[in-house]
C-alpha positions as CSV (number, residue, x, y, z in Angstrom):
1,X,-17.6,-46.1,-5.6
2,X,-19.8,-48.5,-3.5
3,X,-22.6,-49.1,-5.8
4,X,-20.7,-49.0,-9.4
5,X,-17.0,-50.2,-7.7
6,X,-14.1,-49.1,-10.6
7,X,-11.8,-52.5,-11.6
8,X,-8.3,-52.8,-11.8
9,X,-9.1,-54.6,-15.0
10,X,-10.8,-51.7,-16.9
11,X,-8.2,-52.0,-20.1
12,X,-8.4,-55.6,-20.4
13,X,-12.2,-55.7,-20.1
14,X,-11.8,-52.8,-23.1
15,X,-10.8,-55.9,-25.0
16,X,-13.6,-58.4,-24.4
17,X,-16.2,-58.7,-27.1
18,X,-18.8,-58.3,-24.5
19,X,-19.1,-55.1,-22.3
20,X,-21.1,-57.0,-19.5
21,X,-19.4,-55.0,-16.7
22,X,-20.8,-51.8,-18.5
23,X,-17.2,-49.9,-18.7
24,X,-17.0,-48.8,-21.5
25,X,-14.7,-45.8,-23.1
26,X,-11.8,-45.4,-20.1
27,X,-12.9,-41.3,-19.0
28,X,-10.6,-39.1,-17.1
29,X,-11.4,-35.7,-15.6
30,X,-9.6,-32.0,-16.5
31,X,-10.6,-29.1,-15.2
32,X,-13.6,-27.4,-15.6
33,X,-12.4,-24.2,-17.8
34,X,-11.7,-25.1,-21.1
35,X,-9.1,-22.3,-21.2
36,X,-7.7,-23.1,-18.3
37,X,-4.0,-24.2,-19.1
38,X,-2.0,-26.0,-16.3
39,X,1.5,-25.4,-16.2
40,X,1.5,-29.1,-14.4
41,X,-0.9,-30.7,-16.2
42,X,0.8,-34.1,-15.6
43,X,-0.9,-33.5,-11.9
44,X,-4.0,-31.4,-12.9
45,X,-5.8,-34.7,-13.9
46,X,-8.8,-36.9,-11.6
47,X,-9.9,-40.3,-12.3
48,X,-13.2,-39.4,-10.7
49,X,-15.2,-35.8,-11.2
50,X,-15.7,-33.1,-8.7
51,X,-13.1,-34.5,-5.9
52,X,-9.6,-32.5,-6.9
53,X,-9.2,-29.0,-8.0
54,X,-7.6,-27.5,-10.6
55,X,-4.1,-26.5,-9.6
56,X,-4.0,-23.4,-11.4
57,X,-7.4,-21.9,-10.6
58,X,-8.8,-24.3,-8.2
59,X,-12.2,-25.2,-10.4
60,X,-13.2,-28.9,-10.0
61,X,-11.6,-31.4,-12.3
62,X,-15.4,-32.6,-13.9
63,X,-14.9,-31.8,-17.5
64,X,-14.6,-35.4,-19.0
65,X,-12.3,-36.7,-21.4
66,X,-12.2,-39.7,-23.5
67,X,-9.1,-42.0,-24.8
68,X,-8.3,-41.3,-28.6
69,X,-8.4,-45.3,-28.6
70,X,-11.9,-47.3,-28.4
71,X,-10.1,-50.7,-28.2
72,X,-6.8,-51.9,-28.0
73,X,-5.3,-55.0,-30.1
74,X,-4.9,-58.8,-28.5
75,X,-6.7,-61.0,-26.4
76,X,-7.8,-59.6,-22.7
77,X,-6.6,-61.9,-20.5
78,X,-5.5,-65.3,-23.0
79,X,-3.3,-65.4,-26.0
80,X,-5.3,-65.6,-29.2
81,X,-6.3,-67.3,-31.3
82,X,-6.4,-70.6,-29.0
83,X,-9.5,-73.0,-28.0
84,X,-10.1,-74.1,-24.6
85,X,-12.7,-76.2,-23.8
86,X,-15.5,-75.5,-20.5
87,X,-17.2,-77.5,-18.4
88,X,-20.6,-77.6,-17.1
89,X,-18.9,-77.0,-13.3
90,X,-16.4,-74.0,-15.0
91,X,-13.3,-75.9,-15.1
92,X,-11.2,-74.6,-17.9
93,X,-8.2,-76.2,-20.1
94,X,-6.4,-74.8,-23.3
95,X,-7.1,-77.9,-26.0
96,X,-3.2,-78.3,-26.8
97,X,-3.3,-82.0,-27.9
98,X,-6.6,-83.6,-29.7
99,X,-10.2,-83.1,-27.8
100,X,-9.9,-86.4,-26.3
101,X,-7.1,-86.0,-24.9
102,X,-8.0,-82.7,-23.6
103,X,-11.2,-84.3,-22.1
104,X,-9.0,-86.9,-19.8
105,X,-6.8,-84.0,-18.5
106,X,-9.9,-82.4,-16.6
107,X,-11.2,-85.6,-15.9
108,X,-14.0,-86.4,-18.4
109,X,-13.8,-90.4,-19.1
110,X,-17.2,-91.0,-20.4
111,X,-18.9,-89.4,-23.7
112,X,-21.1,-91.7,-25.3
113,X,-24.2,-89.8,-26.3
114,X,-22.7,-86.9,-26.3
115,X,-23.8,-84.2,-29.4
116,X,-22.2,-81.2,-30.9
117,X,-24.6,-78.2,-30.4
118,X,-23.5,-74.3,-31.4
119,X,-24.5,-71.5,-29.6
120,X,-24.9,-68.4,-29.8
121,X,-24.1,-65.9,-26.8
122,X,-25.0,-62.5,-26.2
123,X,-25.2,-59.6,-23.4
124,X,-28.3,-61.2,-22.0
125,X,-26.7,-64.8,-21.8
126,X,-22.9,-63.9,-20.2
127,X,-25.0,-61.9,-17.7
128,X,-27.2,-64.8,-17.3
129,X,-24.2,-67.1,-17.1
130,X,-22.6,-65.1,-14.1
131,X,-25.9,-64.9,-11.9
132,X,-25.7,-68.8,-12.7
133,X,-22.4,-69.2,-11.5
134,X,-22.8,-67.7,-8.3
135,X,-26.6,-70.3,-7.8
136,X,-25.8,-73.4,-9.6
137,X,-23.7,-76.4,-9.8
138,X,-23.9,-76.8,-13.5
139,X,-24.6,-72.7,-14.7
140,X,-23.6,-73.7,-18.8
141,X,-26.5,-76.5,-18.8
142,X,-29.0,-74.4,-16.5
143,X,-28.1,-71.6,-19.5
144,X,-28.8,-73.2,-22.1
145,X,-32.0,-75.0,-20.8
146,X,-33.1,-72.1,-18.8
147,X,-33.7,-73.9,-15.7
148,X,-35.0,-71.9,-13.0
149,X,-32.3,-72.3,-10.3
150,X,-32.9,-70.5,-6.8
151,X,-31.2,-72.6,-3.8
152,X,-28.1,-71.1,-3.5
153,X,-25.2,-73.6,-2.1
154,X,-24.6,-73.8,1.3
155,X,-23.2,-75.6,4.3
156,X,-19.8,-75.0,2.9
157,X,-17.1,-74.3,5.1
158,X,-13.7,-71.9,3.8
159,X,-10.1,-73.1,4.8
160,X,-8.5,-69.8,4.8
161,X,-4.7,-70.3,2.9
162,X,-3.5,-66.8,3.3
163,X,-3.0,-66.1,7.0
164,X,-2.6,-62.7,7.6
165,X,0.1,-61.3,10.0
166,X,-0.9,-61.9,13.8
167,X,-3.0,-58.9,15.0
168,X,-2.8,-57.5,18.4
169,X,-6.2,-56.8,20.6
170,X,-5.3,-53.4,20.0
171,X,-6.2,-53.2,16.4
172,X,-9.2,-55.7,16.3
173,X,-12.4,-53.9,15.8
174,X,-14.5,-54.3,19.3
175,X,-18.6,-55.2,18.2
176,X,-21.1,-54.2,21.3
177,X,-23.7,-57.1,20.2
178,X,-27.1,-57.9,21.4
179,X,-28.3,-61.4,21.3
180,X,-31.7,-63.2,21.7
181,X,-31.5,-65.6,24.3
182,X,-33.5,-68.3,24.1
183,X,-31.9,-68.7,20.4
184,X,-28.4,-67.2,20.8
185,X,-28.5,-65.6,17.5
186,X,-27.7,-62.0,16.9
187,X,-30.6,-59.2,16.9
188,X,-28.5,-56.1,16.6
189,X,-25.0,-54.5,16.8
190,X,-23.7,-51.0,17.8
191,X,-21.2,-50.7,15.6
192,X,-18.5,-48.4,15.3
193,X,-17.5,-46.6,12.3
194,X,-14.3,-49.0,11.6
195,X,-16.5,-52.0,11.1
196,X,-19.2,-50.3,9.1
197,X,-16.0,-49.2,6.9
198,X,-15.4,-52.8,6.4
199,X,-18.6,-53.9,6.0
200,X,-18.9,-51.3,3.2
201,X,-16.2,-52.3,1.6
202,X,-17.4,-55.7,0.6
203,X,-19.0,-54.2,-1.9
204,X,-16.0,-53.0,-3.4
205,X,-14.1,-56.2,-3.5
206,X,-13.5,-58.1,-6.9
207,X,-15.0,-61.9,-7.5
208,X,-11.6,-63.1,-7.1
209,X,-10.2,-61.3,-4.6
210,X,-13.1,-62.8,-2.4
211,X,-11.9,-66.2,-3.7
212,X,-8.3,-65.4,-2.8
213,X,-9.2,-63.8,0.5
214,X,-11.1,-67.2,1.0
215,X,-8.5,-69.7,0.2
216,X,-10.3,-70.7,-3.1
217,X,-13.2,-72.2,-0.8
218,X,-16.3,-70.6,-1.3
219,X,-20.1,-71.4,-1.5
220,X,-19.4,-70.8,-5.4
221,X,-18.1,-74.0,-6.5
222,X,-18.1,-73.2,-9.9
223,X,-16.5,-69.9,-9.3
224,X,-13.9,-71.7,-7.5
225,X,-13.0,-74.3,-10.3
226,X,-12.6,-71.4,-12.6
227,X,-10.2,-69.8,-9.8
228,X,-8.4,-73.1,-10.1
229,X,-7.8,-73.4,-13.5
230,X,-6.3,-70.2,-14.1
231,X,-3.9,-70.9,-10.8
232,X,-3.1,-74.5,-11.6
233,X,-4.8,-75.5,-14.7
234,X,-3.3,-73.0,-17.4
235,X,0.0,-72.5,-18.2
236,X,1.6,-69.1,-17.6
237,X,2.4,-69.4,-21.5
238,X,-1.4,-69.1,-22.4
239,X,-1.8,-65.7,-20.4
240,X,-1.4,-62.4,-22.7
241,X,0.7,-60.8,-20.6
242,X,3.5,-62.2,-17.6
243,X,1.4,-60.9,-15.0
244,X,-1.5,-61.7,-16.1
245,X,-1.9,-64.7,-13.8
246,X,-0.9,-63.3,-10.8
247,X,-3.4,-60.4,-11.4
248,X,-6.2,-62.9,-11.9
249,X,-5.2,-64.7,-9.2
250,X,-5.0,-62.0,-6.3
251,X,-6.5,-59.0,-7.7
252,X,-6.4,-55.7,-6.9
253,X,-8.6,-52.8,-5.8
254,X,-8.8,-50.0,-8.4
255,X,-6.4,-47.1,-7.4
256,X,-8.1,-45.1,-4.8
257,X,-10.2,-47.6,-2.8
258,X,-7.7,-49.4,-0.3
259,X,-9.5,-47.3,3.1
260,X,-8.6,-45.8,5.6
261,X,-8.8,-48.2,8.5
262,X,-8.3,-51.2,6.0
263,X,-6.3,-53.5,9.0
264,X,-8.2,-56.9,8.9
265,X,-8.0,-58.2,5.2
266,X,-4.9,-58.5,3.0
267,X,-5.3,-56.3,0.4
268,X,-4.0,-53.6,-1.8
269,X,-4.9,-51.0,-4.7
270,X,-3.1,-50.6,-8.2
271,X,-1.4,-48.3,-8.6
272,X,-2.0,-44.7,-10.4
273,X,-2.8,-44.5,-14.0
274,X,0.0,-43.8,-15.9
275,X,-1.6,-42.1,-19.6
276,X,0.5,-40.5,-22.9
277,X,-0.5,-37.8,-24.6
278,X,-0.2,-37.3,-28.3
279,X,-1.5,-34.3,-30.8
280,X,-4.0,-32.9,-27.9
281,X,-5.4,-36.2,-27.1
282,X,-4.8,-38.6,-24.7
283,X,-3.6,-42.6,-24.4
284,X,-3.9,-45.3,-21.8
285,X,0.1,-45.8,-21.6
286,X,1.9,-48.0,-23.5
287,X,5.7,-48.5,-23.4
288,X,6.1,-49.1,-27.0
289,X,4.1,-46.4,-28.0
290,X,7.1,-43.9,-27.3
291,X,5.0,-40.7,-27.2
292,X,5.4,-38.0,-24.4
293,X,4.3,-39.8,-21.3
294,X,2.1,-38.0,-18.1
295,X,3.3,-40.1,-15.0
296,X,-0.3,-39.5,-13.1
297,X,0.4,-40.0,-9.5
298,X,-3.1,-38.4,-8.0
299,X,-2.9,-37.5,-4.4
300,X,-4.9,-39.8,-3.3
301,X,-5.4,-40.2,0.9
302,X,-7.2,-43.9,2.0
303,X,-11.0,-43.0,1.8
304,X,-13.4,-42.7,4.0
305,X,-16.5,-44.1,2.5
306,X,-19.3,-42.4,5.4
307,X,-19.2,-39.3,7.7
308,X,-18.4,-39.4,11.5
309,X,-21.1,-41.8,13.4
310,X,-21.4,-41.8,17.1
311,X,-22.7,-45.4,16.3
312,X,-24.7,-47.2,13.8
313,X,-26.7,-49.9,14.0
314,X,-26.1,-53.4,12.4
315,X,-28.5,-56.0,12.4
316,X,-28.2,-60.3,11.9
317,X,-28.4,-59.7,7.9
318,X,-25.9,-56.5,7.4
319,X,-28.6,-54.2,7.2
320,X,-27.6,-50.8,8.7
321,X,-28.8,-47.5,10.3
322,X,-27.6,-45.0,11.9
323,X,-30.8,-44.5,13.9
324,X,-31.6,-45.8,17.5
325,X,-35.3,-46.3,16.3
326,X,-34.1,-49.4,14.3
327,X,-33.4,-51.2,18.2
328,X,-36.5,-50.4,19.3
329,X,-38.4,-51.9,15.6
330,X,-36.3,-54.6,15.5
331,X,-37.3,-55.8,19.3
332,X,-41.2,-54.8,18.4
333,X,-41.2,-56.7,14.9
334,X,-39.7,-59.8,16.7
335,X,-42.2,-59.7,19.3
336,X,-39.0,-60.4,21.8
337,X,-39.1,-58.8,25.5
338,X,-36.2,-57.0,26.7
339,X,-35.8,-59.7,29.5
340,X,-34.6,-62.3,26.6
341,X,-31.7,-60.3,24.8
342,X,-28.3,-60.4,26.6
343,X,-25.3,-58.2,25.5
344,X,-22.0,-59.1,24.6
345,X,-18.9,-58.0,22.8
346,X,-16.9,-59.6,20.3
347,X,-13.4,-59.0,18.8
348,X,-13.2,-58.6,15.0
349,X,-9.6,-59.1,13.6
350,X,-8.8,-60.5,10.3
351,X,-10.4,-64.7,11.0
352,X,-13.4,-62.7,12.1
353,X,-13.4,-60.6,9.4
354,X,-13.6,-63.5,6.8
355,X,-16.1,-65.6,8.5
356,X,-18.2,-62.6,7.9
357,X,-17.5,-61.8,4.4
358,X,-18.3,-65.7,3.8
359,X,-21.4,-65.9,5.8
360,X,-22.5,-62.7,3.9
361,X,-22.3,-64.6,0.4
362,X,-25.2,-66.9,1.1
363,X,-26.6,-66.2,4.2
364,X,-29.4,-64.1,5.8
365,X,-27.8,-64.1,9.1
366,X,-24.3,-63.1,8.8
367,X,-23.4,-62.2,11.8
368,X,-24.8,-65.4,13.9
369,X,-23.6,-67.4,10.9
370,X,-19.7,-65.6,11.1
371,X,-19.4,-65.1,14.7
372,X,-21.7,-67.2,16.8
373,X,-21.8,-70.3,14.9
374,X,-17.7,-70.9,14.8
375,X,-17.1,-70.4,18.2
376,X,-20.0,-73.0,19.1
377,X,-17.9,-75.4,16.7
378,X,-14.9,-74.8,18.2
379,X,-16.4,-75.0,21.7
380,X,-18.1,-77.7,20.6
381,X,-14.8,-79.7,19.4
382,X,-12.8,-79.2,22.6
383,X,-15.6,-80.9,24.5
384,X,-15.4,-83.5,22.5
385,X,-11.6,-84.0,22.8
386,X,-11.4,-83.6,26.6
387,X,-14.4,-85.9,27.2
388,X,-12.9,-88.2,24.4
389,X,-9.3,-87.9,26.0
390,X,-9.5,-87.3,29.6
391,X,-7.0,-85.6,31.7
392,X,-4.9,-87.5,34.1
393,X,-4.4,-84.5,36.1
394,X,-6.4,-81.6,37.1
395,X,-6.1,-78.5,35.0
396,X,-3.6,-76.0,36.2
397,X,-3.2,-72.1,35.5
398,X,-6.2,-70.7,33.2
């Protein structure tokens, strides 16, 4: 689940003329005995092997099964056939007038010297393209010139749009953190098994779900323009389907990874697959297909993604351990003396939560870069504003 993370978009990416995500056939799980025969088969289904057990004899659900269809009709995520046209940056815009005019709508004035050059792209190339998009500030020319890119963007500050529901002391996540002195940057953390949960499951979050989660502000500029255009630069017309938009633009988890102690970022899962079944074989559901219909609802409880810790160990770039001989190496291999590290705590809620999944994009020191570094700015700010606007009177109260 953490290394090869399901989408919520697994039939539409059936679709695409490129597998890059490497999904493949949609598979389901029956049980294990190929006599067995359910009398609730409707329940006696997994979307994952060797986690539920058969109803009727209790063997694992592991025997794999494969949709009678290898690719559905229609465009994935657009109405087809339509032309957009891309830019270097990613912006996107359906060509609905003359290519001129489609030019000025995204803001290109100037194309003398231009050429027309075709391409050709491939596995190797879209997969190319993506790494590019995450690195570069023009990923379509560093493509097709294979340039070299390796600075990754930086320095770039998210202004969160979806503010969360205020959360109490009570449910923030409490981080027992050890800092160098002399540089006030984080050397390790104790951390307890509900922010390693979180940590973890960055890993299972989709593109644009980060971009949502970060107001559409992140150090992937180009990744952001794309976010744009589908939110404000397409027309809801364009999409294939009517929520097609709105599942772009704040996607889900896949069904079955929302966890347990999910409390400091705004999401949710899709819900349970809902399949058909017709002459022995089965059918991603389709309303207008009209054959006999399995509503799958899989008894699912939120995960759990590691055993019971006592306490793991975090350090500045997110690697972690659950062994105490990771404080000591970490204090050897930085040559620092006991005398310089200090201890503090720090409250994670959801602001906390997001400076962390933001620093973690681009940065080798996450934590100093999420925790530390936006307090200092914000200390930093109120100096400035009392020493720039002086009080009258003394301070009063706290």
């Amino acid at each position: 689940m953490l290394l090869n993370p399901r989408s919520s978009f697994q039939l539409e990416s059936r679709k695409l003329a490129l597998d890059v995500a490497g999904i493949g056939l949609l598979q389901h799980f029956l049980c294990e005995d190929v006599n067995c025969n359910s009398s609730d088969s409707s329940r006696n289904i997994s979307i994952y092997p060797d986690v539920a057990k058969c109803l009727r004899c209790g063997r694992s659900l592991n025997r794999g099964i494969i949709f009678g269809e290898s690719r559905a009709e229609g465009g994935a995520f657009v109405t087809s056939p339509l032309v957009f046209i891309i830019t270097d940056d990613l912006r996107v815009a359906p060509i609905v007038t003359g290519n001129f005019e489609s030019l000025n709508d995204i803001g290109i004035r100037e194309t003398q010297g231009a050429e027309m050059k075709s391409l050709s792209l491939g596995f190797h190339e879209i997969l190319e393209l993506l790494k590019l998009s995450l690195t570069s500030a023009t990923p379509l020319t560093d493509m097709i010139m294979e340039n070299n890119v390796e600075n990754i963007q930086s320095g770039i500050r998210f202004n969160r749009n979806h503010q969360a529901d205020a959360v109490t002391e009570s449910r923030k996540i409490v981080l027992r953190a050890f800092l160098h002195k002399s540089t006030n940057k984080f050397l390790f953390a104790e951390a307890s098994d509900e922010l390693v949960e979180l940590l973890l499951s960055f890993l299972t979050l989709p593109l644009g779900g980060v971009v949502f989660l970060l107001g559409s502000n992140t150090p992937f500029k180009c990744i952001d323009n794309l976010y744009r255009s589908v939110s404000n630069g397409i027309d809801d017309k364009y999409f294939a389907t009517s929520d097609t938009k709105s599942r772009l633009i704040n996607p889900k988890l896949a069904h079955g990874y929302l966890f347990k102690n999910q409390l400091l970022l705004p999401l949710s899962e899709e819900d349970p697959p809902k399949l058909c079944r017709r002459e022995k074989r089965w059918f991603p559901y389709d309303q207008d297909k009209g054959w006999y219909m399995h509503y799958f609802y899989e008894k699912l409880n939120k995960i759990e993604f590691g055993k019971k810790q006592s306490m793991c160990f975090v350090s500045d770039d997110l690697t972690t351990s659950p062994s105490l001989v990771s404080r000591i190496s970490i204090l050897n291999d930085a040559g620092i003396p006991p005398s310089d590290v200090k201890e503090t705590e720090f409250h994670i809620g959801p602001n906390e939560a997001l400076c962390i999944l933001n620093a973690s994009l681009t940065s080798k020191t996450a934590l100093t870069d999420g925790l530390i570094k936006p307090k200092t700015a914000l200390a930093d700010g109120l100096i400035k504003r009392i020493v720039k606007e002086p009080k009258t009177e003394p301070f009063g109260g706290e």
